[in-house]
N, C-alpha and C positions, 0 to 999 in steps of 0.2 A: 623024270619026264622023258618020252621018248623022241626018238629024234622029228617023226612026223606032227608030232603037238608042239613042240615047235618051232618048228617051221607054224605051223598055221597061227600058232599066237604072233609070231612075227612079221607073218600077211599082215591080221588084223590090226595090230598096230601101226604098219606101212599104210595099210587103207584107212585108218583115221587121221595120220601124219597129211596124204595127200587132200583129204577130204576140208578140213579143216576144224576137225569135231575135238576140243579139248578132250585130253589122254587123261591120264588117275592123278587124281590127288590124294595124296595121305591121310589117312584119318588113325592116328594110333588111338588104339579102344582102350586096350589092355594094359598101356604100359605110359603111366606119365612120366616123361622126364626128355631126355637127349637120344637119341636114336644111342646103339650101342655101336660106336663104329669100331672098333679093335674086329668086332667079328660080322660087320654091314655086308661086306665084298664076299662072306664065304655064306649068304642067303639064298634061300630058294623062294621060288615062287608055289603057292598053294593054290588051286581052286576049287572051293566048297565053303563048308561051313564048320565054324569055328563060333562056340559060343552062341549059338542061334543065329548066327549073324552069314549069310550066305554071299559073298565074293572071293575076289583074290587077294590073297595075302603074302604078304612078303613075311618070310620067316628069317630072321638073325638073332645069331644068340639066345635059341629059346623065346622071343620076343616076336610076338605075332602083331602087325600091321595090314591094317583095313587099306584096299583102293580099289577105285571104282574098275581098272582095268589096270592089266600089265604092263611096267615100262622096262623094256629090256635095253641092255642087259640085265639093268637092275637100276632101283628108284632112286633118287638123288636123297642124300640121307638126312636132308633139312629140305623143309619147304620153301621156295624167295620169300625174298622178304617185299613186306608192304608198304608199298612207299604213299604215307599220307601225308598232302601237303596239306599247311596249316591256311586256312582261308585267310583272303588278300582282307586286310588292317585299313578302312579307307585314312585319309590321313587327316589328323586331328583339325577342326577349324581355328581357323586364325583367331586369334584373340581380340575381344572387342576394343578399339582405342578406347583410352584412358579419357571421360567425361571433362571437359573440361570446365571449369565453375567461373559463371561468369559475373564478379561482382555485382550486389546487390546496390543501388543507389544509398547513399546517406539516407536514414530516415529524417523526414520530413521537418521540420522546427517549427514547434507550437508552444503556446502562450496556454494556461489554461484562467481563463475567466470567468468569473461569480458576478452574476447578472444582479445578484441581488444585493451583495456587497459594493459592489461595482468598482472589486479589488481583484489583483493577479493573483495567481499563488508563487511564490509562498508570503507574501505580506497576509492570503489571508490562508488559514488552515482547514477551514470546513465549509462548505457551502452547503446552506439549506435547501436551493433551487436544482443543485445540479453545477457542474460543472460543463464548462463549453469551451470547444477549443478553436484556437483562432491565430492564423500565421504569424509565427513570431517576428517582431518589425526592430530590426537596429534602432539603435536609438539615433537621432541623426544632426 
């Protein structure tokens, strides 16, 4: 590259540094894995097309890398990392107190009576009428 290109590619990068216009990001096409850094630092910069694909490319080790624009001196040879925080956990509701059971009354004391015998049970064991019931009375 000669010396007046750049220069200008390093205008253009000063004028998007001051401007505020995000610079390149990586896109490796060609080559899935680790950037190859033993030979990252001895890369050049390409501009054209590669592969149908028309940008600038960082070239290392044989290994052609997609960005939207140049970053000189040369691209940082991993992209940051992404820091996703895990969404806020609201925090569990209290537990509901324990019901407490509130004794049932003694059931009731009943007599049952045969109108038609006009005996209790168990003196008598069937009633033809029906049985009736009627508060049991101490005897006194």
């Amino acid at each position: 590259m000669t010396t007046l290109a750049r220069m200008a590619s390093l205008a253009l990068l000063l004028g998007c540094a001051i401007s505020g216009i995000p610079v390149a990001q990586a896109h490796p096409r060609f080559y899935e894995g680790p950037p190859l850094i033993n030979h990252w630092h001895d890369g050049y910069w390409h501009h054209g097309y590669y592969h149908g694909q028309l940008g600038w490319w960082w070239i290392a080790g044989g290994v052609w890398y997609w960005y939207d624009a140049p970053v000189y001196p040369y691209p940082a040879p991993y992209p940051p990392a992404v820091v996703v925080a895990a969404p806020a956990v609201p925090p569990a509701p209290p537990a509901p107190a324990p019901v407490q059971e509130i004794p049932s009354p003694p059931p009731a004391q009943v007599w049952y009576y045969c109108k038609t015998a006009r005996q209790y049970y168990p003196y008598v064991s069937e009633c033809p009428g029906g049985w009736k019931t009627v508060p049991a009375q101490p005897p006194k």
